[in-house]
C-alpha angles and dihedrals in degrees: 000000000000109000116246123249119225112236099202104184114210091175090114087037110037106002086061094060085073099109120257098014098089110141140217129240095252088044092040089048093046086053098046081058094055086049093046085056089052091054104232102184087221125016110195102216110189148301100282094192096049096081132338085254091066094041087056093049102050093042083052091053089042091056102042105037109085105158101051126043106262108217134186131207124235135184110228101276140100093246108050085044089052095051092048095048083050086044090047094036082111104040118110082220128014134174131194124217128206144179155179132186114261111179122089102238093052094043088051107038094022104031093018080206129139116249085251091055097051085046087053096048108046090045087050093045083050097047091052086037094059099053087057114046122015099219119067138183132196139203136176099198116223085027105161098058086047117117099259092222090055085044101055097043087058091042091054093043105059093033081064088042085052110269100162087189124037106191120195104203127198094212101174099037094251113132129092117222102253093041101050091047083050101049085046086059102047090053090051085051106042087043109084087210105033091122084069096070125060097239111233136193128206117166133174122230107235096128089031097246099102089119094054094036085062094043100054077041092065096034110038091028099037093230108166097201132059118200110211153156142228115252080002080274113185157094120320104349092353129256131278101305118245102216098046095050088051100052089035089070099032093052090042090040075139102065100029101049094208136098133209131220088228124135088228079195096063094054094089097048085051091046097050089041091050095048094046089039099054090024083240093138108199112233119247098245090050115123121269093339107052118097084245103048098103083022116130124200104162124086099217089049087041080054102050093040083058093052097040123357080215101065093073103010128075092177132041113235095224092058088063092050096268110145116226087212110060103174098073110165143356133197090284098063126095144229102272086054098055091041080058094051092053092052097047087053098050092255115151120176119181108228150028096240084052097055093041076050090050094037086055098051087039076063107043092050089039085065094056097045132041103207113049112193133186094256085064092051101057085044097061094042087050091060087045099057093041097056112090117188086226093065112123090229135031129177116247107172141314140197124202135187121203132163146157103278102016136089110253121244139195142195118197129186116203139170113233108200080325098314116111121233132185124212130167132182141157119234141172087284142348096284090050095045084056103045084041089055096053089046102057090060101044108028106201100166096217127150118235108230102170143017121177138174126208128177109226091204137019111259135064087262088066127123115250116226104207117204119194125177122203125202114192119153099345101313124109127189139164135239126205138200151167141204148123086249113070091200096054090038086051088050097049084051102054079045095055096046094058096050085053098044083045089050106034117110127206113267136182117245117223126201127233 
């Protein structure tokens, strides 16, 4: 029997330090779900003790995941281990986290603490840990450019205390392949019980070698649990990609030995759900995920895939979670079909009165395109899920004029906690009118950072999917929004921006 490979999910966690793709507790709890459905072994939810925000997050996935160990982060210290046992009191199975800094250069210039007083500290945050919650899970962060003697003396130390994990992250991005199995290894064999603790990896992307960081991690240096992230979302470069680790194992099942709980089919709909909930759109020649990922250009590819899928191809599409059929439904079908449609693409949504919502919205774009693709469905449903009635502004209409010669001009209509408010402005074109017009009204004062456009589907009938990044004191967060009409997308996701940058709490950043 192959041995099985622990899939351990930071998106809510780490994923979510990428600036400008915080989340909040309704977006963070849908995508647990979707992660739930995958069937993650641990997903990592928050950091309960970094803002009430996050507390509130992570309680609400605790209580609601049955199916995955929900786990929180904490820094080494009563309190934020505290905060995360209360967050994880309803969970089946829950899992702290905890860490401390290791390497010499963040001890001295970030802890500016001795090499005795972190040891002291991350074997005392272990011990409390430990008669809270049964399952623990230790970090030194900056691991790998920690000194290996100072290393294995902590390591030993809280797997006696009762450290169940013991996770050797490369926070900077730092490490090479060989290397970083090797210096795994090393730690299993210098440690006398090292054979008591599960061995993770969890390494960042900054020289773009995070996923096979993770992999000569698990088979040079025998880890048994890989720490990852959908898209690769996170902070810097991003963190080990979920998706390609996953198929990695499971294509080269071969080579690896191991196998992993993981619905390969359910990777695409998380995928999807991740990049239009955070505004972080995957790029089409990404692995496994990108439009362009099972895409062939060449004739003499597009030749061999006809004669045998084999030729070109080492995965098949559907087993990702890629429909053979793209053109699902049009303006004639109905709402079972729709309903069908939601299911076979790992769509849940939790009530009547939400799908009727959804089906209304599917009619009303099916009028004003003919094709309607499943890009275009988890789009909608997207925007469906990610408008709340208690947003402080919501899009109601707008009209535009543009042409050769003229300065364009826009009207918007837009509701302002219910109440309608009308704004107009020119602008340099149609999309800055727009934006123009809503900011005169609400001044916000933001800075745009950040406007992107991305076509959902292929053709000039496609949806467009806006995204829009705000900047104001020190806080950055993204909008997103989709329609056929650019303008009007542009416009939702100014709007959603602002609810976010209105909503959004402080929160303290952790390093991993």
């Amino acid at each position: 029997m192959a041995e099985k490979l622990i899939i351990f999910d930071t998106t809510l966690r780490d994923g979510e330090q990428s600036p400008g793709a915080s989340m909040t507790r309704e977006e963070k709890l849908r995508i647990a779900r979707q992660l739930e459905r995958l069937k993650v072994d641990v997903i990592e939810a928050g950091f309960a003790a970094s803002s009430q925000g996050d507390f509130e997050a992570v309680k609400a996935i605790a209580d609601t995941i049955k199916d995955s160990t929900v786990c929180s982060l904490s820094r080494a210290n009563d309190r934020d281990i505290s905060r995360a046992a209360e967050a994880l009191a309803g969970a089946k199975s829950s899992r702290i986290h905890t860490f401390i800094a290791t390497s010499p250069l963040h001890m001295e210039k970030k802890l500016r603490m001795t090499a005795d007083q972190v040891f002291e500290q991350a074997v005392q945050s272990v011990r409390f840990a430990r008669n809270l919650v049964g399952d623990i899970e230790f970090s030194p962060e900056d691991g790998y450019r920690s000194d290996m003697d100072f290393l294995c003396r902590i390591l030993e130390a809280v797997i006696k205390e009762g450290a169940t994990t013991i996770n050797v992250p490369d926070t900077v991005g730092y490490a090479i392949p060989e290397l970083y199995g090797e210096f795994i290894k090393t730690l299993r064999t210098r440690i006398p019980n090292s054979d008591k603790a599960i061995w993770s990896v969890h390494c960042h992307n900054d020289l773009g070698m995070a996923v096979a960081n993770s992999l000569a991690g698990i088979k040079i240096g025998g880890a048994r649990q890989i720490e990852c992230t959908i898209n690769g979302l996170g902070e810097r470069a991003g963190n080990c990609a979920l998706e390609e680790v996953v198929m990695a194992i499971k294509t080269r099942s071969d080579y690896f030995g191991l196998t992993v709980g993981v619905d390969t089919q359910q990777i695409l709909a998380a995928s999807r759900m991740v990049s239009q909930t955070t505004g972080f759109v995957v790029q089409p020649n990404k692995a496994v995920v990108g439009a362009n990922a099972f895409a062939h250009a060449s004739g003499i590819h597009q030749d061999g895939v006809l004669k045998a899928r084999d030729t070109y191809e080492i995965m098949r599409a559907q087993d990702v979670g890629w429909s053979a059929n793209k053109i699902v439904l049009g303006k004639l079908s109905g709402r079972n079909a729709f309903k069908q449609r939601l299911a076979d693409l790992g769509v849940e949504l939790e009530s009547e009165g939400e799908i009727n919502s959804a089906f209304a919205k599917f009619k009303e774009l099916a009028d004003r395109k003919s094709e309607i693709f499943d890009e275009d469905i988890l789009a909608l449903v997207s925007e469906e899920n990610l408008s709340h009635e208690k947003d402080t502004f919501n899009f109601v209409s707008l009209s535009q004029r543009s042409e050769t010669g003229e300065r364009p001009h826009a009207s918007i209509v837009f509701n302002v906690n219910g109440l309608e408010v009308h704004s107009d402005s020119d602008g340099n074109g149609p999309v800055d009118a727009s934006l123009k017009a809503i900011e005169k009204h609400v001044k916000s004062g933001a800075e745009m950072v950040l406007y992107s456009v991305n076509a959902i589907s292929g053709s000039t009938e496609s949806q467009g999917e806006v995204t829009v990044r705000l900047q104001n004191s020190g806080r950055i967060v993204n909008g997103v929004g989709s329609d056929p009409d650019i303008v009007v997308a542009s416009a939702k996701a100014y709007l959603s921006a602002l609810n976010k940058l209105r909503s959004q709490s402080d929160r303290v950043m952790a390093q991993g």
